[in-house]
C-alpha positions as CSV (number, residue, x, y, z in Angstrom):
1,X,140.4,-114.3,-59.9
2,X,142.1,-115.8,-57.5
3,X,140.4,-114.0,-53.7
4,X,137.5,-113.9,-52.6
5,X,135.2,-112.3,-50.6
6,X,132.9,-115.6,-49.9
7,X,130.7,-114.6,-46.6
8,X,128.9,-111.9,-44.9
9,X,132.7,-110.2,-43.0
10,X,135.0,-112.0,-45.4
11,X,135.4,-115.6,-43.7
12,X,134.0,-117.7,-41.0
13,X,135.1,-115.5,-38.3
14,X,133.3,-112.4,-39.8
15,X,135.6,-109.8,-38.6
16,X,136.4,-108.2,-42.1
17,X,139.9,-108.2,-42.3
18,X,141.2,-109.0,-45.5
19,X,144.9,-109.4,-45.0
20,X,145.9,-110.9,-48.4
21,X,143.5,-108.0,-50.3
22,X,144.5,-104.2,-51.4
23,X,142.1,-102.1,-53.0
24,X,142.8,-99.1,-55.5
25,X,144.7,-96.5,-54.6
26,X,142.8,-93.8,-57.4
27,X,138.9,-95.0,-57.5
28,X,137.5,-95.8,-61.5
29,X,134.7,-97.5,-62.3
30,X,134.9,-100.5,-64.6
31,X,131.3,-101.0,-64.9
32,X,128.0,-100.3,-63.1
33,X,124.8,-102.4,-63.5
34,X,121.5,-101.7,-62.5
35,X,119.1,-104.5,-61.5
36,X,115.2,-103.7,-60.9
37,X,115.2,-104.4,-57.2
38,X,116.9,-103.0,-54.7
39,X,120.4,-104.6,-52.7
40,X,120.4,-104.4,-48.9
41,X,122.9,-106.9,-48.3
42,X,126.7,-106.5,-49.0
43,X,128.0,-108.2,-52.5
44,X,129.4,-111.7,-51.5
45,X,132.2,-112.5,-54.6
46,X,133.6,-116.0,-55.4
47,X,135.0,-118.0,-58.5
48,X,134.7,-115.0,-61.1
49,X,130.8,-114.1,-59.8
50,X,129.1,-111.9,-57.4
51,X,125.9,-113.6,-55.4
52,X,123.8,-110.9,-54.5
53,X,120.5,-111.4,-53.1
54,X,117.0,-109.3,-53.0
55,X,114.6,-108.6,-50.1
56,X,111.7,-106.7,-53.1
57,X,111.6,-109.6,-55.7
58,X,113.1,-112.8,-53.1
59,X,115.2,-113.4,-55.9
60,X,119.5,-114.9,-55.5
61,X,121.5,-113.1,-58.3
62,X,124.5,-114.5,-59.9
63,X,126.4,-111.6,-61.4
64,X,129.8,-111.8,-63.6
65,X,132.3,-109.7,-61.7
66,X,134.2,-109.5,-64.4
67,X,131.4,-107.8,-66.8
68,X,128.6,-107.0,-65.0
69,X,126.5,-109.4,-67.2
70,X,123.3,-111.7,-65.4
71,X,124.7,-115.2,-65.2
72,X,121.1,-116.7,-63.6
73,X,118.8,-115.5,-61.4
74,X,117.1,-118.2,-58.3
75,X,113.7,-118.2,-57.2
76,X,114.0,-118.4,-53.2
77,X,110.0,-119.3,-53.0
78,X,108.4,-116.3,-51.4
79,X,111.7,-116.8,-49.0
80,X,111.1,-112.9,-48.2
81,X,114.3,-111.0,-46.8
82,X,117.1,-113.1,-48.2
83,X,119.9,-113.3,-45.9
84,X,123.5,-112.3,-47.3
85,X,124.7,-115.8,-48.9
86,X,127.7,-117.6,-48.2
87,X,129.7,-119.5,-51.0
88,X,132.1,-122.7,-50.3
89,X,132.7,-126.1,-52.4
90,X,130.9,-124.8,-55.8
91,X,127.6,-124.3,-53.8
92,X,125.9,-121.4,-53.2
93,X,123.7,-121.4,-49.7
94,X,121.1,-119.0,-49.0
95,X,118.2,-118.4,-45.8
96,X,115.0,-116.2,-45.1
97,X,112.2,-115.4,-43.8
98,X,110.2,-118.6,-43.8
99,X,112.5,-121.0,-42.4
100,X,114.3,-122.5,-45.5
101,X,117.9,-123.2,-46.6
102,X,118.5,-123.3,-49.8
103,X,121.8,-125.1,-51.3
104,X,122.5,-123.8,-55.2
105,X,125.0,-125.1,-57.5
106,X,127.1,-122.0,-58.6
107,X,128.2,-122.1,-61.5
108,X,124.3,-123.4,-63.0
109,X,122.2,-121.8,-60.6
110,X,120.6,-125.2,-60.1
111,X,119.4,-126.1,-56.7
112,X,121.3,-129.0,-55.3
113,X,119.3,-128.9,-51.9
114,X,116.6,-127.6,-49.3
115,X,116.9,-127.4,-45.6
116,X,113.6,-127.2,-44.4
117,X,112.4,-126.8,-40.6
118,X,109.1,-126.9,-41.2
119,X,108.0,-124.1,-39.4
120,X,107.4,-120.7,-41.1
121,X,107.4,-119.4,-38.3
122,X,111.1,-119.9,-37.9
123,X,114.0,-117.5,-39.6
124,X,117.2,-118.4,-41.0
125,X,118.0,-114.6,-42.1
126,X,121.1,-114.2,-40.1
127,X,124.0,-115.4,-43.3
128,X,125.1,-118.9,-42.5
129,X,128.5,-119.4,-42.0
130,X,130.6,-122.5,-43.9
131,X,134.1,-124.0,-42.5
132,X,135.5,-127.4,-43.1
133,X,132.4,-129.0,-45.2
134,X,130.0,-128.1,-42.7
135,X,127.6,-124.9,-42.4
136,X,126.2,-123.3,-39.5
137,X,122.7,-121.9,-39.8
138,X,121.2,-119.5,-36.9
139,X,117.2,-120.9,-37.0
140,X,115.8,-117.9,-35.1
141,X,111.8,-117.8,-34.2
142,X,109.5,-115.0,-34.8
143,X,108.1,-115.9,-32.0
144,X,110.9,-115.5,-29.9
145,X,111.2,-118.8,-28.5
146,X,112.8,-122.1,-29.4
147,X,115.7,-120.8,-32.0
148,X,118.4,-123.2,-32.9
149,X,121.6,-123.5,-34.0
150,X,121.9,-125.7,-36.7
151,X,125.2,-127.7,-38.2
152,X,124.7,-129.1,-42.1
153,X,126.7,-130.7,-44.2
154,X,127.4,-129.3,-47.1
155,X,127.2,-131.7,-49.6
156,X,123.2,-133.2,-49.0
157,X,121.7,-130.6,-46.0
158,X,122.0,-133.4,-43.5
159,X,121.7,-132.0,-39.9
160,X,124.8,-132.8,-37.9
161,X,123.6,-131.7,-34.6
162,X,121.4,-128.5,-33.3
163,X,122.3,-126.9,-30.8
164,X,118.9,-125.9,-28.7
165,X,119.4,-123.6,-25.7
166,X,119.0,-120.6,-27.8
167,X,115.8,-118.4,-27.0
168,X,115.0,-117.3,-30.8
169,X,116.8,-114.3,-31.8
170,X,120.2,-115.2,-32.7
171,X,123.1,-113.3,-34.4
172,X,124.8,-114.5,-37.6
173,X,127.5,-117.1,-36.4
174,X,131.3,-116.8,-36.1
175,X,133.6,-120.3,-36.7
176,X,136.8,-120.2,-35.4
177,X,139.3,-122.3,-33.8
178,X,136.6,-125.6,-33.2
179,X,134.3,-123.5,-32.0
180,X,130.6,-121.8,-32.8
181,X,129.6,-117.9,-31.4
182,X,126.4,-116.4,-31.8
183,X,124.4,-113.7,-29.4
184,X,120.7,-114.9,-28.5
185,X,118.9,-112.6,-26.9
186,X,121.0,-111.8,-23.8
187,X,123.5,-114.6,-23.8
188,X,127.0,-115.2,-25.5
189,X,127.2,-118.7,-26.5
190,X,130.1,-120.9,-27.4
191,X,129.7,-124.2,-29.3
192,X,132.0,-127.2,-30.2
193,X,131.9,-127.3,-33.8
194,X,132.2,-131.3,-33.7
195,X,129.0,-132.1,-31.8
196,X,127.2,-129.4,-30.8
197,X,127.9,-129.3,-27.1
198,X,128.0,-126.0,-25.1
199,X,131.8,-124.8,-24.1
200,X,130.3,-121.9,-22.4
201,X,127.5,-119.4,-22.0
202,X,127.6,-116.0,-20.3
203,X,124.8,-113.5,-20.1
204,X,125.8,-110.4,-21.2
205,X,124.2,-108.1,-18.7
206,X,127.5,-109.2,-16.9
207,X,129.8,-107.1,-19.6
208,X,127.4,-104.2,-19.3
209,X,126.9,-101.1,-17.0
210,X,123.8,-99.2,-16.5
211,X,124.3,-97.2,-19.3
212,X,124.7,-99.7,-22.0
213,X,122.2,-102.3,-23.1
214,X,123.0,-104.8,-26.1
215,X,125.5,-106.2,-27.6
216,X,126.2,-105.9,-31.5
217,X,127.2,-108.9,-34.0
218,X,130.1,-110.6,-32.4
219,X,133.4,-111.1,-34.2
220,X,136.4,-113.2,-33.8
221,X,140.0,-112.5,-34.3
222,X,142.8,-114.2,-32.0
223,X,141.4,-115.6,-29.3
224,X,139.2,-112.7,-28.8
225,X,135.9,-112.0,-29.6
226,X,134.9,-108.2,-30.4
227,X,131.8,-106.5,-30.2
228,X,129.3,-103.1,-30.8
229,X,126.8,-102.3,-28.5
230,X,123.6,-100.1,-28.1
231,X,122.8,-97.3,-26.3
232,X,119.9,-97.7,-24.2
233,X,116.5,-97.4,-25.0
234,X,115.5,-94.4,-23.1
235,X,118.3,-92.3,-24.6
236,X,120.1,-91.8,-21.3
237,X,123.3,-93.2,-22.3
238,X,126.2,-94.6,-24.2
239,X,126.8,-97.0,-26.9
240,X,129.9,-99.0,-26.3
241,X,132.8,-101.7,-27.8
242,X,133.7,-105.0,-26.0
243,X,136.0,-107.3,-26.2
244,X,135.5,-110.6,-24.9
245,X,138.0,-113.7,-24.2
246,X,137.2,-116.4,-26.6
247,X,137.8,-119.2,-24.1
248,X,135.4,-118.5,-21.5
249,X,133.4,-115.5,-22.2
250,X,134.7,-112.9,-19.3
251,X,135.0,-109.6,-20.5
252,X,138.3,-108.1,-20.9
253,X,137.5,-104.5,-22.0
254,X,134.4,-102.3,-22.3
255,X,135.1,-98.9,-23.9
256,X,132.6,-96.0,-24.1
257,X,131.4,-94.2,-27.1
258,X,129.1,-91.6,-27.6
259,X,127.0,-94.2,-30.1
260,X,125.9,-96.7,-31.4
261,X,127.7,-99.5,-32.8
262,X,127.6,-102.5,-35.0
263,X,129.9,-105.2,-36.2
264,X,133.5,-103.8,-36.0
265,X,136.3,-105.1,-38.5
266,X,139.4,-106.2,-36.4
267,X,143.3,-107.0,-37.4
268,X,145.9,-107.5,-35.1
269,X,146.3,-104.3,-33.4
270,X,143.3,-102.3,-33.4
271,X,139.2,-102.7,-33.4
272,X,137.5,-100.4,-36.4
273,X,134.3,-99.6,-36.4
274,X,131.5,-97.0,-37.4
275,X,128.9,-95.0,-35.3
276,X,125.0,-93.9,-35.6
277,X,126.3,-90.7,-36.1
278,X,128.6,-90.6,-39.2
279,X,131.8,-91.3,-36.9
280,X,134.4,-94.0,-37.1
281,X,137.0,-95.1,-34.5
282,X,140.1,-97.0,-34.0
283,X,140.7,-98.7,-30.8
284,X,143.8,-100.6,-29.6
285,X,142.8,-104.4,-29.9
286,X,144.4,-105.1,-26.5
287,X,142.7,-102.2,-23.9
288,X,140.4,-100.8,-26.2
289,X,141.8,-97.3,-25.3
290,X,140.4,-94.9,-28.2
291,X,143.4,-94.2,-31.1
292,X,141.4,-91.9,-33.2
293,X,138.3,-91.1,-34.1
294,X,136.8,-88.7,-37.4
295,X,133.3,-87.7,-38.2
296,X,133.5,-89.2,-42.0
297,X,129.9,-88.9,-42.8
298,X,129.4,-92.5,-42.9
299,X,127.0,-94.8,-42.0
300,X,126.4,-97.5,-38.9
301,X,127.3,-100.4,-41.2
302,X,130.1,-103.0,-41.1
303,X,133.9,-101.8,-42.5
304,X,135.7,-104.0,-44.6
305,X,139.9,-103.7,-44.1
306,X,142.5,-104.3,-45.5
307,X,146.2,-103.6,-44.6
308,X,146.1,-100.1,-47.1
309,X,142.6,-99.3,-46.0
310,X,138.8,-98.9,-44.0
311,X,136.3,-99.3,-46.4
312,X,132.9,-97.7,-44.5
313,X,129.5,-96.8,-46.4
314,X,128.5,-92.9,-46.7
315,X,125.7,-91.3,-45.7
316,X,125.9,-89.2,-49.2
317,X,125.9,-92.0,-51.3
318,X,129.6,-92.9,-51.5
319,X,132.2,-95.9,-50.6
320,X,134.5,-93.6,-48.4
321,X,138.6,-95.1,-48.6
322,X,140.0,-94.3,-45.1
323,X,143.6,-94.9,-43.9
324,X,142.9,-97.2,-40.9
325,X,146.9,-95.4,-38.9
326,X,144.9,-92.1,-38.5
327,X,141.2,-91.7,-40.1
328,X,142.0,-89.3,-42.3
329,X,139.9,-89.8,-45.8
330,X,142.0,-91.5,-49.2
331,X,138.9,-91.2,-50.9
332,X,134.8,-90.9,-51.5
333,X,134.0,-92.4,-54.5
334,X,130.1,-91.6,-55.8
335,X,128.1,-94.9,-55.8
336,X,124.9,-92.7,-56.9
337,X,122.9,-94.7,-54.6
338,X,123.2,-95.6,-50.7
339,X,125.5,-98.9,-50.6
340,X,124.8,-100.8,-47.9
341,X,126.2,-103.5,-45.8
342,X,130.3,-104.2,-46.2
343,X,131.8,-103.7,-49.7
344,X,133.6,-106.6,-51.0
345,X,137.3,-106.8,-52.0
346,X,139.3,-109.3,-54.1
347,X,142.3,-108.7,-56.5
348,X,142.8,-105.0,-56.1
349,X,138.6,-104.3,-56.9
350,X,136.1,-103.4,-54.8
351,X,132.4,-104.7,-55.4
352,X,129.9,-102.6,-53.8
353,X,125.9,-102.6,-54.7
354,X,123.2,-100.2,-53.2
355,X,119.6,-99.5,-52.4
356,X,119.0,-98.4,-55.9
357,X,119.8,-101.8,-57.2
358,X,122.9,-100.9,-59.0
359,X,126.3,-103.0,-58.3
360,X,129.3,-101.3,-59.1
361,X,133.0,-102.7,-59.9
362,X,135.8,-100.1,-58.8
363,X,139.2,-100.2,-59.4
């Protein structure tokens, strides 16, 4: 096996576009496993396994991809939530609910490390993000004051430098090009990845109209960060999808849709990404202007793309295959359970696991 799939939206700059990945072109299922709890988090695939991790029993799985078989399970310590893992340098690194990071060799399931803030009160269940021997952990309070972000090394869990303007809840953070984004509350931030220092800020109320109110899980791709947003609170309006120059965070399009959005998946030419209402659009990457949009029965979660395909979640309990020139559907393959957050591909298979608990390999 030689891809992977190593972090929540593929790589360090999360925006889920697989450009050296195909998937199947006919749907089978190799094999199907159930576990006893259930899988919110999308299947993170490296080295031959599959890390999948458990909010009901706070447990990190390591599952063979090429057999379905347990490999060892990791006790996260009443970690509660588990965040999606990220995998880099044989190590397996994982966050939660009670302000730990754990560091676990992969192929053992020993744990190497423990990044510890001491405060409980503090989260770390936005997925780290690893690039260049260092990863980046969002340290978010429940409180909603005082969040972090934090720069590791991989190796021990040494802190590199923090980063401490952020207010406390903080989206998962996107590495590209020397440099750190993450949403807090309000604010776009952008961060040297050497020491920590501030390239820029911008509030986001300056992307927004009156009709539009937050801004979704940021991605990167080519100098340009993309975006989802809410609709606002009250009802009375649209959900929208930015896109936002990398270098100093002023907004370069806004585009209206009639929902809400999430984290889009993004190549060279066009932004892809699922609404609260079973729909999926395409918009061009460079004016945001609207190239197609179906009602696919799918779910508000993230797609995964490659150059063949859109790989969305459906709200009947399928992985739904569509082709990302028009919308129109490949294929709905029957996952007998909800899947949730992006599916993973590597090597012409597609790894996707669900509420139920089940994991499924489809080729």
């Amino acid at each position: 096996m030689d891809g992977s799939y190593p972090m929540f939206g593929g790589k360090p700059e999360r925006n889920g576009y697989l450009s050296e990945e195909s998937g199947p072109d006919e749907p089978t299922e190799q094999w199907s496993v159930e576990f006893e709890p259930s899988f919110y988090n999308s299947p993170i695939v490296a080295d031959g396994a599959i890390y999948q991790t458990s909010r009901d029993s706070e447990t990190l799985y390591a599952i063979s991809a090429e057999d379905g078989s347990e490999l060892w399970t990791y006790d996260l310590e009443s970690t509660e939530i588990p965040a999606e893992p990220a995998v880099a340098d044989g190590r397996v690194f994982v966050g939660g609910k009670v302000g730990k990071v754990h560091a676990i060799d992969a192929a053992t399931g020993k744990r190497e490390w423990v990044y510890d803030t001491g405060n409980s009160n503090f989260e770390t269940l936005r997925g780290p993000a690893v690039a260049d021997e260092t990863l980046y952990v969002a340290k978010t309070n429940q409180g909603g004051a005082n969040g972090k972000l934090v720069a590791l090394d991989v190796s021990n869990g040494d802190i590199r430098w923090e980063h401490q303007e952020a207010i406390g809840i903080m989206s998962a953070p996107v590495v590209a090009d020397g440099t750190v984004y993450f949403e807090d509350e309000g604010t776009l931030f952008a961060v040297n990845t050497d020491d920590g220092s501030e390239e820029w800020s911008k509030e986001i109320l300056t992307y927004l109209e009156s009709d539009t109110t937050l801004l979704q899980r940021p991605v990167y791709h080519d100098g340009t960060l993309y975006a989802g947003g809410l609709g606002p609170y009250d009802g009375n309006g649209a959900g929208a999808v930015f896109a936002i120059d990398a270098s100093d965070g002023s907004r370069i399009w806004r585009t209206e849709v009639d929902t809400d959005t999430r984290q889009p998946a993004v190549d060279g030419d066009s932004v892809y990404i699922s609404g609260a209402e079973g729909q999926v659009f395409s918009l061009a990457a460079d004016d945001g202007t609207i190239e197609w949009e179906v009602d696919a029965n799918t779910e508000r979660f993230s797609p995964t793309l490659t150059d063949e395909a859109l790989y969305v979640s459906g709200d009947d309990n399928t992985v739904v295959s569509l082709d990302p020139t028009d919308g129109s559907e490949q294929w709905r393959f029957d996952t007998n359970g909800h899947p949730g957050e992006p599916v993973a591909v590597v090597d012409g298979t597609i790894y996707a696991s669900t509420y139920r608990g089940t994991v499924h390999r489809i080729e």
